[in-house]
C-alpha positions, 0 to 999 in steps of 0.5 A: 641445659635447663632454662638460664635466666639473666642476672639478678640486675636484669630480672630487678628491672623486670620486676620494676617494669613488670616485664610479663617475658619471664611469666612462668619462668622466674619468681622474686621472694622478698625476704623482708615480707616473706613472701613470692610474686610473679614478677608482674606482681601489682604490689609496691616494689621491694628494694634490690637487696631484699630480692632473690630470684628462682626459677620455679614455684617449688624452689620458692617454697623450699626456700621458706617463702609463701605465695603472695595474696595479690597475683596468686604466683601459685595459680594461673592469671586467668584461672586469678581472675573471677571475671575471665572465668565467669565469661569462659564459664557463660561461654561453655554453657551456651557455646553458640550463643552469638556474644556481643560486647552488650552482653559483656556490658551486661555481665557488669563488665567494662568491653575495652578492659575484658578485650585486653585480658582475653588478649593478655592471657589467651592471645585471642579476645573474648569476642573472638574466642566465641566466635571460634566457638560458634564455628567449632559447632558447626566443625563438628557436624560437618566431620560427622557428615553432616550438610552445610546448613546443618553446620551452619545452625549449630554454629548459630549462624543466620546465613551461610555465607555468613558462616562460610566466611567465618569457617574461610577466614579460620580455615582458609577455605570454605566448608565446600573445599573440603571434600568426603572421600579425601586422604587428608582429613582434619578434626579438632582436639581439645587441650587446656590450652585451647582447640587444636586442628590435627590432620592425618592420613591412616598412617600417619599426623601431618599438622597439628596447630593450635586454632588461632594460629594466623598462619594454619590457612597457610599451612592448610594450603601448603599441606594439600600442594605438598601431600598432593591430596584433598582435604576432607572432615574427620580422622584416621587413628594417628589423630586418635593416638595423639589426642590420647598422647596429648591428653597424657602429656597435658596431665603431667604424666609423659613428654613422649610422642610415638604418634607416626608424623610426615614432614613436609619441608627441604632437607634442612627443615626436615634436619632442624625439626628432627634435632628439636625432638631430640631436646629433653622435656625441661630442658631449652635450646637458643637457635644458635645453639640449636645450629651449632648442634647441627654442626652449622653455626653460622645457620642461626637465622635459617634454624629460626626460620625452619622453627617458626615454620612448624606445623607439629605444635608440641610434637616437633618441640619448637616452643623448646627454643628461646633466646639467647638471653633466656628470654621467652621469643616468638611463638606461632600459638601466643607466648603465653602457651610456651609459657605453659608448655615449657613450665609444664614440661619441667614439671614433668622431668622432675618427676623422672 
């Protein structure tokens, strides 16, 4: 099934409340303007009887709408917002420059304003966003080999227990309890979505987070108890495989991964995880149905839970399940990126 929105009544109240849970998902074209919004659109709110909902851009458009001038349905809110790109742009052209609200000031920008925007379109603060930056540098020494102190310089540091506390609280271990020789080892993957940690062995992928994810110390830390292995820098080919899957997938091309993965969980988990790869691209799932596929209906809370306990972002398809009521539900990587995840999955199976 393809994603099943509410009623018209239910998607007006939205518009009215500029309801951000159906961003990406549905759209209101106003026949008395001709043209199509978000539904978190600022503009003056048309009356119920000028409205119809769709579920996508392109059947907007097929309806003989255009795209509103005020939130840019056609592009993403971020990508709208000449003060977020202005940031990320400073940003990638100084990577370990330690940013401090002053600097934001500087850029002619109000903090308090420029901290809920990040926090609205990427789950994280601007602030906080250049912080992982700054360690980020530093990763990518030490899974080159590099010492510690050098780590520590490239991230911009100015001390090292300034910088093992920063990679601690990310990672949930200093750089220290990482080690060379180790069976496990971690690297980072770039996406458009943000930085994602991949860890593997040589045969195959067993996480892949987002790096933001608050529980990713958590499931280092599990990884290693349940693997019985060390964790080191670094990657074997099943990271290589999937960074070039994901650069496929994210380029609208396929939904398909032949990456090898091991998973980590009871037989149930296991079980859950299995039967959410085997939702098509484009296509969604609510936990109860999700249950009654797996022949338990009454295991809808347990199906939730195997799901929020993924540890193989995109791979094992967990930002597939929603609410029963078509409503967008808890995502380990922000809302936001099931928005996109599911908004560019559907673009993919239409092209099929």
């Amino acid at each position: 099934m393809l994603i099943q929105l509410p009623n018209d009544q239910v998607l007006y109240q939205a518009l009215l409340d500029r309801d951000p849970s159906f961003e990406g998902r549905a759209y209101v074209c106003v026949s008395s303007t001709g043209v199509f919004c978000r539904l978190t659109c600022p503009a003056r709110k048309p009356k119920f009887e000028n409205c119809s909902f769709y579920e996508s851009i392109a059947q907007c458009l097929e309806a003989g709408y255009r795209p509103c001038k005020r939130c840019h349905p056609m592009s993403t809110a971020a990508e709208a917002d000449p003060a977020v790109q202005g940031l990320l742009q400073a940003l990638e052209e100084n990577p370990a420059y330690r940013w401090g609200e002053a600097d934001v000031i500087r850029m002619g920008h109000d903090p308090s304003t420029i901290r809920r925007t990040f926090k609205r379109h990427f789950g994280i603060t601007f602030l906080e966003m250049a912080r992982q930056t700054r360690i980020r540098e530093g990763f990518e020494t030490l899974v080159v080999g590099g010492k510690v102190i050098d780590a520590q310089i490239d991230a911009g540091f100015s001390s090292a227990s300034a910088f093992r506390a920063a990679f601690g609280k990310l990672l949930g271990m200093a750089p220290s309890g990482f080690h060379r020789d180790a069976l496990l080892r971690a690297d980072w993957i770039d996406t458009p979505l943000g930085a994602m940690i991949a860890v593997s062995d040589r045969s195959s992928l067993h996480l892949l987070e987002f790096l933001e994810r608050k529980a990713l110390p958590r499931e280092l830390k599990d990884l290693k108890k349940r693997a019985r292995s060390s964790l080191g820098f670094g990657r074997f080919a099943p990271t290589d495989q999937v960074e070039e899957e994901l650069a496929s997938y994210f380029k609208g091309a396929q939904a398909d991964f032949a990456t090898p993965v091991t998973m980590h969980g009871s037989d149930f988990t296991k079980q859950v995880w299995n039967q959410l790869r085997k939702i098509p691209a484009g296509q969604t799932r609510s936990y109860g149905m999700l249950a009654k596929e797996l022949g338990n209906p009454a295991a809808t809370r347990a199906v939730a839970r195997a799901n929020g306990a993924n540890p193989l972002a995109i791979i094992v398809p967990c930002h597939r399940v929603i609410g029963a009521d078509g409503a967008l539900t808890g995502y380990g990587g922000g809302l936001w990126r099931k928005q996109k995840l599911i908004e560019l999955e559907q673009t993919i199976a239409a092209k099929r």
